[in-house]
N, C-alpha and C positions, 0 to 999 in steps of 0.2 A: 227233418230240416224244414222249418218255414219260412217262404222266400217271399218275399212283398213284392208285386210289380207296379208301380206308378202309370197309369195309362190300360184301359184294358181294348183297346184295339187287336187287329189281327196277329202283330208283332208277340204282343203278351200270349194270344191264342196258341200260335203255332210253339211259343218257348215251354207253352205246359204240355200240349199234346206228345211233344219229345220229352220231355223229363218226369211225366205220372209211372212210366214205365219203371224208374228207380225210385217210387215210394213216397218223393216229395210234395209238400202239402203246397199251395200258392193261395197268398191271398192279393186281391186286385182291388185297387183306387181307382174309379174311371168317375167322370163328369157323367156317366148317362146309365142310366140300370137297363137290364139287360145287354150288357156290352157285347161284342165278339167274345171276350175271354171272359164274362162275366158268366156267359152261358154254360162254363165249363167247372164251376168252382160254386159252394155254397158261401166260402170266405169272399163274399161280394163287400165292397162299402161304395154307397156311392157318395159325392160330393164335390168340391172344390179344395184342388188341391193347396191354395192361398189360406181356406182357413184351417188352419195351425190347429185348432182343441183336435177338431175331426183327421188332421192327417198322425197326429200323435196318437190319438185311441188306435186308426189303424197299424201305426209300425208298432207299437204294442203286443201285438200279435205276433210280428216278423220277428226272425232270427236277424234276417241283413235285405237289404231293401235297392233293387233293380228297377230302370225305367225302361220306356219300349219306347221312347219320342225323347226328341232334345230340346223338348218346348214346354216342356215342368220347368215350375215358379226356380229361379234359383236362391232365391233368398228361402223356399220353401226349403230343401235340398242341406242349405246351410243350416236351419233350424235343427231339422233331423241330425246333423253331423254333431251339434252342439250338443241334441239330447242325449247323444251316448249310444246314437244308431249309427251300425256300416251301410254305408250309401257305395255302392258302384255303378257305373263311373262314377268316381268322385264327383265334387257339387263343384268343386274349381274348374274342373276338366268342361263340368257343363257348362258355366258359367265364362269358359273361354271361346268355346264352341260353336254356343248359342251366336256372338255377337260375330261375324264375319269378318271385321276389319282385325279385330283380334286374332282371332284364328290366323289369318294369314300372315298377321307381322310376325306370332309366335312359329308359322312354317317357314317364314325369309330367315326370321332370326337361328331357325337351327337347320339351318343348308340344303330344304326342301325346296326346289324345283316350283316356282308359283309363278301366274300373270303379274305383269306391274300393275297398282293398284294404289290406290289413294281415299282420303276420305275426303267426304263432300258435303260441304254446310251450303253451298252457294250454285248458281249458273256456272259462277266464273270460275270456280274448282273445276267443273267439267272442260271446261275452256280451257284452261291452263294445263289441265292433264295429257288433251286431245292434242293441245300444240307442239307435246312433247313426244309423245306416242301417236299420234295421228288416227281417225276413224277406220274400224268403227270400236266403239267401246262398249262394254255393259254396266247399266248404272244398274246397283242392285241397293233392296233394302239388307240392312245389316242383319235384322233379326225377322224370325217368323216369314220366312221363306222358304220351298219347297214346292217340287213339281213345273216349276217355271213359275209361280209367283212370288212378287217383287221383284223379277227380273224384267229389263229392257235395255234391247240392242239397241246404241243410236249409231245409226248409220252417215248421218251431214248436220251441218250445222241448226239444222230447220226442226230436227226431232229433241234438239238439247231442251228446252223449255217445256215443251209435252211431257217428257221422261219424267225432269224434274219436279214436277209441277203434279203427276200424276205417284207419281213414290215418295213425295216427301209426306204425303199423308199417315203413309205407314212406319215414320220413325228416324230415327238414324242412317243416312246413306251413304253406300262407299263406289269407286269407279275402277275399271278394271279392263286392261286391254282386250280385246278379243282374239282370242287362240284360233289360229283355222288350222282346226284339226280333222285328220284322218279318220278317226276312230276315240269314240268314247268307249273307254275299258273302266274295271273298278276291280276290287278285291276286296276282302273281309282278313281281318287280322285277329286272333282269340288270343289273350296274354293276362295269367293271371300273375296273384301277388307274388307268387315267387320269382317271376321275370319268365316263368316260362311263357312263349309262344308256339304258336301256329297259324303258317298264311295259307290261305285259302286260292285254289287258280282263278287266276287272273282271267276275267270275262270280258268280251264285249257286249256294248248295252247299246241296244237301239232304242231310240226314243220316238215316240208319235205327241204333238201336240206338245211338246216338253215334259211329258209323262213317261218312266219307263215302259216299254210295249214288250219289248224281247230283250231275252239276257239268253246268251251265246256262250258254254263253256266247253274247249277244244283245245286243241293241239294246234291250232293255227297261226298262233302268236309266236314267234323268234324265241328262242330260249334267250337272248340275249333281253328281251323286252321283259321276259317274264323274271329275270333275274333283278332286272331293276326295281320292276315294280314291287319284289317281295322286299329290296335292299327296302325300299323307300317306307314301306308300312311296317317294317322292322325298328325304323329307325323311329316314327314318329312316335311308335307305341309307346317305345321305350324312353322320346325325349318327357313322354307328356307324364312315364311312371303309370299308363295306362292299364284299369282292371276290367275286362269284359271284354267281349265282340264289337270293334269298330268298321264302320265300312267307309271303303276310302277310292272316292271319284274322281278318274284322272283322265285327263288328255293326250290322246296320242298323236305326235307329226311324225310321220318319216321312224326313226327310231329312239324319238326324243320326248320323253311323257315330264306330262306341269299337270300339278295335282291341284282338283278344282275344288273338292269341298270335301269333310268330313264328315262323316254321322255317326256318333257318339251310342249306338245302339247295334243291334242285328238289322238289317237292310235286304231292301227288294232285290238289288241283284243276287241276293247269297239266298234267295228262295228256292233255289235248286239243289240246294246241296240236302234239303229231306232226302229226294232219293239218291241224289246224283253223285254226294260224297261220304266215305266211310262214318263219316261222324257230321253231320248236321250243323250248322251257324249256332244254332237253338241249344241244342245240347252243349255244344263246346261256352256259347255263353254263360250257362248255370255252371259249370266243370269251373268257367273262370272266376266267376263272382265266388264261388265255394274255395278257392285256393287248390282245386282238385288238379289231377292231372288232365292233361288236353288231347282229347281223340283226334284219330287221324285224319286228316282233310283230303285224302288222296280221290280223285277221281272213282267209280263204282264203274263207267263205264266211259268210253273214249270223246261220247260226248254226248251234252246234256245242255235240251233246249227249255227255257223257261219263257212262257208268255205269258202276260197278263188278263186278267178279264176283268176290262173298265167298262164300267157304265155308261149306257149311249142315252140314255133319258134321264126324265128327274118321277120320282115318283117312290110306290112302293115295290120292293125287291121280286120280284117271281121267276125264280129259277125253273128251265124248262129243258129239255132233253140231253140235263146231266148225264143217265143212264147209258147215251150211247157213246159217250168217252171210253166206257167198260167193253165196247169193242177193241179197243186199240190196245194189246197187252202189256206194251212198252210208254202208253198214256199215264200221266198222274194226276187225280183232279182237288184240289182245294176250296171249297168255297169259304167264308168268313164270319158266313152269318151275320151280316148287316142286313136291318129290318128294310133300310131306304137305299135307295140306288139315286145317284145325279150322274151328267155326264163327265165322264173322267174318274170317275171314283172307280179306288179300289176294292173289287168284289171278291175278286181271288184268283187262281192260277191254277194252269196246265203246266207241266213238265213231260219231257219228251227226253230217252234215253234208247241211243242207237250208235250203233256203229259206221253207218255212214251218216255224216253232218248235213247234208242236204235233204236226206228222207227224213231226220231230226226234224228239221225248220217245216219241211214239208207236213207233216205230220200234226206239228203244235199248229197249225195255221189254221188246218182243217178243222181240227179239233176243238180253234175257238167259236171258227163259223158257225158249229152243230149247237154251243151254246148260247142260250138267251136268258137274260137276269133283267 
């Protein structure tokens, strides 16, 4: 089977590392040669995915054709469905996903739990929103956002014109209460064409800088929370007709979760389930885009800590006292293979797998200290 991935970032990297093991061949489209996932396959094409001759010679190749990001062209997306190629996620699904004001009317519209929110062409959209919901609010871009950019909190009337003024450069913008929430949590959803599914445990995600830093998966959450949140990525998956690995960022107050965004792909919080769960985000993504049957998502062990390794300079990559992670027997270390490191960039990840939840945390923390990229 040849499986095309659109994007050859770490996403595509980690989805073929899991799935070489059953024979499959991948070939990858990324804007830059030598990619993270380009490194791993001779079926490299590099390009732009807007020009159409070059992404058509590539699905050429493919049997059915997967992205790792929700930020391919979607009229690109639509072309390919046109030409008689399977695209998963579908190109509508991206094309709904991508634009944020969308997305969220299509989760109000099917009894999903969201912030009130509004779209904003003007100051006085912000005005008239705020007078009704009251400060503070988020004015976000609607598209090509991620990591906390295009996002800004305004907190009084005095930041409304800054916000504005400094996001309308990036496009279409929509407004959105502010949740003061407890605990940002997420999950990962795997649902192929036949309607089967499988949800993934419900994590929490700590965030440093508006970047994820640590993902936390345990027994600490209420079963009653964890019940909802599976209700809720059951329901979406199925309202959207959804084929692949989606991951889905919610809010929690008290025991009342409003779901903040979706990602149309495998995601960083579900970077622990390599070791942490019987079957992997990565694997259960190809199982879905193939119609296959879907591996278990059960926990491997009681709990399972994933941290990040962001880059703290700009420059080039040099990874240094990797080696001594390999002291740690319940350590897991990832790197990405990206040639340049900036600050915030994703370089790769530790995974920590323990029976007590604090030596866990404890453990991944140290473990990033001893590394330097």
């Amino acid at each position: 089977m040849k499986t095309g991935i659109l994007g050859g970032g770490q996403l595509a990297r980690m989805i073929m590392e899991e799935c070489y093991k059953f024979g499959y061949e991948f070939y990858i489209f990324s804007g830059e040669e030598n990619s993270p996932a380009g490194q791993l396959t001779k079926n490299g094409f590099t390009g732009d995915w807007k020009d159409r001759e070059s992404l058509l010679k590539f699905a050429e190749k493919c049997d059915i054709i997967t992205l790792e990001n929700e930020f391919i062209d979607y009229g690109s997306l639509k072309f390919l469905e046109a030409s008689g190629i399977t695209v998963y996620p579908q190109a509508d699904i991206i094309g709904l996903i991508q634009d944020k004001l969308y997305q969220k009317e299509n989760l109000r519209n099917a009894g999903i739990p969201v912030a009130a929110f509004c779209a904003v062409e003007s100051e006085e959209d912000i005005f008239n929103f705020i007078s009704v919901n009251s400060f503070p609010v988020v004015l976000k871009s609607r598209t090509m956002g991620y990591d906390g950019k295009g996002n800004y909190t305004v907190r009084n009337s005095s930041e409304v014109k800054p916000a504005f003024e400094l996001l309308k450069k990036r496009g279409r913008l929509m407004c959105e209460s502010f949740i003061n929430f407890d605990k940002e949590i997420a999950t990962q959803i795997a649902r192929n064409k036949s309607g089967g599914k499988k949800v993934y445990p419900v994590v929490e995600t700590i965030q440093k800088d508006h970047i994820c830093n640590m993902v936390i998966a345990s027994d600490q959450l209420q079963e009653k929370i964890i019940h909802k949140a599976n209700l809720i990525a059951e329901n979406i998956a199925d309202e959207l007709n959804y084929v692949g690995v989606m991951g889905i960022e919610m809010f929690l107050s008290g025991d009342e979760i409003t779901v903040n965004e979706l990602a149309p792909r495998v995601h960083n919080s579900g970077h622990y389930t390599i070791e942490g769960c019987r079957t992997s985000q990565f694997e259960n993504h190809i199982r879905a885009v193939l119609n296959q049957p879907l591996g278990n998502t059960e926990k491997t062990e009681k709990n399972a800590v994933m941290i990040n390794i962001l880059g703290e300079r700009n420059g080039r990559a040099d990874l240094r006292n990797a080696e001594k992670i390999f002291d740690f027997g319940n350590a897991f270390l990832h790197i990405y293979g990206k040639a340049e490191t900036c600050i915030g960039r994703k370089m790769g990840h530790i995974t920590v797998l323990d029976k007590n939840l604090s030596e866990a945390v404890d453990t991944a923390v140290r473990c990033r200290e001893i590394i330097s990229i």
